[in-house]
N, C-alpha and C positions, 0 to 999 in steps of 0.2 A: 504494500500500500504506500502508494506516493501522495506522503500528509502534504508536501510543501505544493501539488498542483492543486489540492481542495483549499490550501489556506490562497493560494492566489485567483482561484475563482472567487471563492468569498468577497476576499480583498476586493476584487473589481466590483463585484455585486454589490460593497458596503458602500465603496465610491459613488456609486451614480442613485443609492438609495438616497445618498446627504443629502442631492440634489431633487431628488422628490422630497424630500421632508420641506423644502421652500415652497410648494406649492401650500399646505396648509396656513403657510403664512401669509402668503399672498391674499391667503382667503381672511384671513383675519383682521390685513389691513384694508378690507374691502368693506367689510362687514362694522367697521371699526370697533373692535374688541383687540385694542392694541396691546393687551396684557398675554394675549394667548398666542401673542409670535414669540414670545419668549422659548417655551416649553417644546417645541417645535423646530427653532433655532438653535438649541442646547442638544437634541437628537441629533438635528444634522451637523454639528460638529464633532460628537461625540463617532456618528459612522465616519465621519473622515477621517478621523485620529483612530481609528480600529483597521481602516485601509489601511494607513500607514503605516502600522505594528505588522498589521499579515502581509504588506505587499513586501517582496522580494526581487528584486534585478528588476530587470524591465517589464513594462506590465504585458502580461498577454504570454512573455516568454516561457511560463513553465505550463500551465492547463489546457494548453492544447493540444498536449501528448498524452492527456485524461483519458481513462476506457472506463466500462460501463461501470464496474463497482467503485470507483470515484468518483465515477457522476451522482450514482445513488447517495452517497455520502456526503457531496456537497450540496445538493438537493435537500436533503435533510437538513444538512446544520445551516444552509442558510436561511433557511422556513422557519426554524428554532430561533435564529440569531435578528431575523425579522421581526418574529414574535416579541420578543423581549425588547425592542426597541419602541415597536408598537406600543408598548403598553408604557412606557416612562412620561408622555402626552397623560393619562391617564393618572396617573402618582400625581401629578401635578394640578389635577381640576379634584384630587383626594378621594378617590377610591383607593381604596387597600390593596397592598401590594398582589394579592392573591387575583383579589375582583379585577386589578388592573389587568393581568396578564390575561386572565378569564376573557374582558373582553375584548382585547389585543387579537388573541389565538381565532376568538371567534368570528371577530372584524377581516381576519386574512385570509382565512378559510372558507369564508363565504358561511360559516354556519349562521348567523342571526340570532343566537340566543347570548343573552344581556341578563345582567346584575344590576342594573339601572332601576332604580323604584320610584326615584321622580325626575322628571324630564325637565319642567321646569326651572330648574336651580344651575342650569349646566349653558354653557352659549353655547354659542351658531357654529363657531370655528370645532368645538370636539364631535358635533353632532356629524360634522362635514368630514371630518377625520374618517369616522367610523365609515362612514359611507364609504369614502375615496379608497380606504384600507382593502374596504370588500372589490370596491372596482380593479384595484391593481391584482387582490389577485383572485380573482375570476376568472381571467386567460391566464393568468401565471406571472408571475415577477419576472422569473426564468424566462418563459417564452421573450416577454417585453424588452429584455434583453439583449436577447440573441437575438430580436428583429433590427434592434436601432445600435448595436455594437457589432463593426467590423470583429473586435477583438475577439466574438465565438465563431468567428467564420467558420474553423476550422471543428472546436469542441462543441456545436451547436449542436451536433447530431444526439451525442450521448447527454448533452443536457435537457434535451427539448423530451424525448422519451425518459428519462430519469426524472424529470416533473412531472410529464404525464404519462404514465407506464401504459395504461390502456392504451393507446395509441400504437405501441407497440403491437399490441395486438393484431390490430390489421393491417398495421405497417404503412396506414394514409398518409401520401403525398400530396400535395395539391400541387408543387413545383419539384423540379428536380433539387433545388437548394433548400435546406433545412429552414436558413436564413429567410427566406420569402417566403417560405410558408406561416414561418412564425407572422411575418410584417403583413401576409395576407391575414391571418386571422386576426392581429389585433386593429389592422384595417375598419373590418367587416364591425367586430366587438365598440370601435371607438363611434365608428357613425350609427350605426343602431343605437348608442345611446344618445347619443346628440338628436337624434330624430324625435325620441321619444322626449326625452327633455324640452323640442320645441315643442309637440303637439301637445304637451303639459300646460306649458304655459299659455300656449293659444287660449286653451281651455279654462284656463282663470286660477290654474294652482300658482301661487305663491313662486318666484324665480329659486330661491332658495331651495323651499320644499321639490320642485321640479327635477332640481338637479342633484341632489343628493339621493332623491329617490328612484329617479331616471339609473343612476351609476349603481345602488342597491339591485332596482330590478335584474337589469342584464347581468352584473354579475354572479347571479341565481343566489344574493347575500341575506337582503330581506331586512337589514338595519334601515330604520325612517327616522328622522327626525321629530316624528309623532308620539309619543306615548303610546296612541291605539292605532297605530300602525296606518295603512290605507283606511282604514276603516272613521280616522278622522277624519278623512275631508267629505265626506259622505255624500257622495254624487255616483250614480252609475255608469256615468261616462269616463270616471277617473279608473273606477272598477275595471271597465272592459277595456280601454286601453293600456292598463296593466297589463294586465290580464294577458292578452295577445301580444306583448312584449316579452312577457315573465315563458308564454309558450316558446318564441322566439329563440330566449337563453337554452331551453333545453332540448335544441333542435341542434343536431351536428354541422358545429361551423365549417365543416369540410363539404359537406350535402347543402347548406346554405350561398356558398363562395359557386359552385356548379349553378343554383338557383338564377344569383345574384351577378356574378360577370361571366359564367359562359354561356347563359339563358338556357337552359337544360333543363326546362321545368319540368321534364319526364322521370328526371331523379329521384323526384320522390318518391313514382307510384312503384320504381323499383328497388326504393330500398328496404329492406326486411325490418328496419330497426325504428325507420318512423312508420311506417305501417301499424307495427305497435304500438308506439309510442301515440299516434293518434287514435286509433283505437282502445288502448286503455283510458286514453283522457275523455273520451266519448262515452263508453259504458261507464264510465266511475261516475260520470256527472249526470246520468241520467238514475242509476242506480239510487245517488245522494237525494238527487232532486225530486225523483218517485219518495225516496224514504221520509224527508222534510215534510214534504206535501201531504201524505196519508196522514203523518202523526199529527198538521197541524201547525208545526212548530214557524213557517209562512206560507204565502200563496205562494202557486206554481211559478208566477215570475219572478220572484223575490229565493226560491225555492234553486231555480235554474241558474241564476245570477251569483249567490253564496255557493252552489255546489261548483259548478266552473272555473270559480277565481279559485277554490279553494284546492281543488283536488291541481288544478296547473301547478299554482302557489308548494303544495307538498311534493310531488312528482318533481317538481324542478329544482325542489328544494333551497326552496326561497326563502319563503318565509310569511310571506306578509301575509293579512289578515282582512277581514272586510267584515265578520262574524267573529262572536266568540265561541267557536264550534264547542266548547266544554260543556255550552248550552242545550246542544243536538243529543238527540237520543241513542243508547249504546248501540245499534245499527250503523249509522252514518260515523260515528265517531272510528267502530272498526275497519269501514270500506278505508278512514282516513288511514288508517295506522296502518293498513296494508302497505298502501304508497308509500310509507316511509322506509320500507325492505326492498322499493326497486331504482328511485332516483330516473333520469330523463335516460339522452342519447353519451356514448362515450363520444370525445371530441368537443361537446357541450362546456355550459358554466356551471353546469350541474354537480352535486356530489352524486354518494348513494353508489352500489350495484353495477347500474346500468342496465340500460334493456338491452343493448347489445350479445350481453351475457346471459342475460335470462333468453334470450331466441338461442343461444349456443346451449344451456343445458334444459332449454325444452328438447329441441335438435337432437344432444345426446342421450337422455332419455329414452326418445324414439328409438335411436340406434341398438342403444342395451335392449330394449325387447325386444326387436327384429333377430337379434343374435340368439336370443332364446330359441327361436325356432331355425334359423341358419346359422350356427355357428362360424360356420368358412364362408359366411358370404362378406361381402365387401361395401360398407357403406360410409363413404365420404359425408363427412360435415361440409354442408355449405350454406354460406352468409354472402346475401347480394351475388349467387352465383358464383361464388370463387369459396374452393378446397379452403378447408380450416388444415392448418397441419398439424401433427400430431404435435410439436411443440407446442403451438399454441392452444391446443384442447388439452394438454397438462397444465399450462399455465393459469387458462382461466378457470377449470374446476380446482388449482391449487387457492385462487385470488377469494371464489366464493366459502370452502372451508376455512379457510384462514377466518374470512371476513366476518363468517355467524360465530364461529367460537369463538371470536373477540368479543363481539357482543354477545353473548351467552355470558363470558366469564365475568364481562364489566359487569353488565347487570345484577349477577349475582353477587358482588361484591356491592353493588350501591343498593341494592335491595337489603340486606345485611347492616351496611352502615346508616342508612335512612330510615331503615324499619317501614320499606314503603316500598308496594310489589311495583304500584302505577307509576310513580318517581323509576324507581331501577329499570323498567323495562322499557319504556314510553321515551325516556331522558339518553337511553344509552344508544337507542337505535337513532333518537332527533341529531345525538350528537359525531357521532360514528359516520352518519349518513349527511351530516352538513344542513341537515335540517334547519335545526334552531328551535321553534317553539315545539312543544311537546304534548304532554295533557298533567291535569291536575293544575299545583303551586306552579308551574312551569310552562301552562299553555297559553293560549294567543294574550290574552290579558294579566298572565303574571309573567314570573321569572326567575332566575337560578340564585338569588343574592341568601336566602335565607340555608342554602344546604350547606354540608359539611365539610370543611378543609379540602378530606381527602376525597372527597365527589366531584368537586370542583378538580381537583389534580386528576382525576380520571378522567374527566369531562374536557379538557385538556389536553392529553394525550389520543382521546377520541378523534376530537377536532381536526388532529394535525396527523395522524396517520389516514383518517380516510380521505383529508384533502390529497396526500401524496399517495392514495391507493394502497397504501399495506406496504410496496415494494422497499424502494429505501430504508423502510424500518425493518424490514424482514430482515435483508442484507445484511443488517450490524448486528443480526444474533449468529450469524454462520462463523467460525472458529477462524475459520481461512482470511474473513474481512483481516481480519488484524496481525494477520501473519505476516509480517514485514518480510521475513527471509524469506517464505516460500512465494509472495509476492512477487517478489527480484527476481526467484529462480526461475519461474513463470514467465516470465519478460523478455528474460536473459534466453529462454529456451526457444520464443517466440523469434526473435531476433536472428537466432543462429539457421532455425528453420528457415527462413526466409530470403537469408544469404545463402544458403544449400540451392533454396528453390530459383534464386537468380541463375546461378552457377550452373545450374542444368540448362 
């Protein structure tokens, strides 16, 4: 393991983080709340002076001779090393060091679940933070990176898949260079939300609220600057515009960009993954909406309207709210809690699963019984027409185990420390899956501030392995990560191979 090429990727990444940390101030002197450039100016000095301690020679010189298990590695600790950065904004407007990290972790990760109990006592510039946090990383800090730095030219590959491992998966190009494909996807990410930020304000929402909830929506985060979420500005038209935005984030930026600039609008009806994806969001909202309506609980259009926003809103794992579904009867609440075990499209702003994967182990499913009655017969996985290879059908049946026994174990560990089955099971998959709000103390109308130390430290680690997919973290439990010698000798053996293979 070559520590000194993950301390110079960092290094670069802390670099140009200094330099986002001046946008919240910019915000602050706009807004004029000139006490809160402070806290914000003190981050971005502090990543400059953490560049300077980890950079080494020249910059760019050592991390681009990076391979996959130090991507995963710096992938990780810079998500960590973001987090903790995040959260000192936060120390400073006096949340507790815990809450602050808490809503740091959850602000970056796109989860939307908050310690915040009154909204009112806090300005514009932390509200705008929390937002901005979720929009940077939505598409990935990483990606935003490698789009706009020459300096990942070369290590862009194994960073770009080492942030988002699912992508691996199907191995989607949109260009032959890593580098443009990332600068296409944050492309597509930055004017979607600009779009929807204007048609906000056309509509009479607040420029402020517009924009901070425009940058939430798309990147499937779900932090408002509302207390009651969407659900304060109380207009239907604010609802479905969401709404059809928040779908948007969980539609594969890869199948959106063929949409969008190669006019291929046949892409859709052939991809296997929004097929799903729109038809679960179609029967869940009809299922909710029939179930609202019998009980009672509104009329059929008020019925259609809450089930829609709400089941996109989970599915995308967003967040935001327009009901306080805790209100709905245990019918519509469980349709809700299904969606939180599947998450949107991979390639998406989305956490969660993936449908992607869920059409892979329907798929192999099928295949294992077929082999009951043919054992020698031969049956290819295929996704959008193209062979799954058997690496990749270990990988993703390894990614789903992995992913329920985490949650299994969390759970059972905060059901134990909370003394609360709904709290552990409800809170561990909202957080696991990027969710954010949950049910109970924790759903659309409350929040995480009253639970326990070490819940909050779980909820935490939740956060930040399913925003990175499980992978990266997996990595640093294997033995070999950290074996320095056999590292070298691996390198060393590669190398010698290679000049062999010239030689012939």
């Amino acid at each position: 393991m070559n520590f000194q090429s993950i301390f110079s990727t960092i290094s670069l990444i802390l670099k140009y983080i200094s330099f986002v940390m001046l946008i919240p101030c910019m915000c602050a002197v706009v807004v004029k709340e000139y006490p809160s450039v402070f806290p914000f100016a003190m981050v971005a000095i502090l990543a400059f002076v953490l560049h300077k301690i980890l950079k080494n020679g020249e910059e760019g010189s050592e991390f681009n001779n990076i391979n996959r298990s130090e991507a995963l590695a710096a992938a990780l600790f810079a998500w960590i090393i973001l987090s903790v950065i995040s959260a000192i904004p936060f120390l400073y407007y006096g949340l507790k060091p815990i809450d602050a990290l808490f809503e740091a972790v959850s602000g970056v990760t796109t989860t939307g679940a908050t310690v915040l109990t009154d909204f009112s006592i806090y300005p514009k510039t932390m509200f705008f933070w929390r937002s901005f946090s979720q929009w940077l990383g939505g598409m990935g800090i990483l990606v935003l990176f490698i789009a706009i730095l020459p300096s990942f030219a070369i290590a862009g590959r194994q960073m770009f898949f080492a942030e988002s491992p699912g992508a691996s998966s199907t191995e989607s190009k949109l260009t032959p260079r890593i580098r443009q494909t990332a600068a296409t996807l944050w492309g597509i990410y930055f004017v979607l939300t600009l779009i929807e930020a204007i048609i906000l304000i056309y509509m009479g929402m607040p420029v402020f609220d517009a924009i901070c909830n425009s940058m939430s929506c798309l990147s499937g985060g779900g932090f408002s600057p509302a207390a009651e979420s969407i659900m304060h500005y109380a207009q239907p038209k604010f609802f479905w515009t969401i709404a059809v935005f928040m779908f948007l984030s969980g539609m594969n930026f890869s199948l959106q960009y063929k949409i969008y600039i190669k006019r291929n609008f046949k892409a859709i009806f052939k991809d296997d993954e929004f097929k799903l994806y729109m038809g679960v969001v179609i029967l869940f909202t009809i299922l909710i909406a029939i179930t609202l309506t019998t009980h009672n609980i509104y009329d059929l259009k008020k019925s259609t309207e809450a089930a829609f926003f709400q089941v996109v809103s989970i599915i995308t794992t967003t967040g935001f709210v327009t009901v306080d579904y805790n209100e709905w009867n245990i019918r519509a609440k469980l349709l809700l809690f299904i969606l939180m075990f599947t998450g949107a499209s991979i390639g998406s702003a989305s956490g969660g699963v993936k449908l992607l994967r869920i059409v892979f182990i329907i798929k192999y499913l099928k295949r294992q019984i077929s082999k009951i009655y043919h054992p020698n017969g031969v049956y290819p996985i295929k996704i959008n027409k193209t062979i799954v290879s058997e690496d990749n059908v270990k990988q993703m049946i390894s990614f789903v185990i992995f992913y329920y026994t985490i949650f299994v174990i969390t759970a059972v560990i905060i059901i134990y420390t909370e003394q609360n089955a709904l709290i552990g099971v409800s809170c561990s998959i909202a957080s696991l899956g990027n969710v954010g709000p949950a049910f109970g103390i924790a759903g659309p109308m409350g929040n995480y501030a009253s639970m326990h130390f070490i819940t909050k430290l779980i909820f935490i680690f939740n956060m930040l392995i399913g925003r990175l997919e499980l992978i990266p973290f997996l990595a640093l439990l294997h033995p070999d990560f950290w074996n320095l010698k056999k590292e070298r000798t691996f390198e060393k053996n590669k190398i010698i191979c290679a000049k062999r293979k010239n030689l012939v």
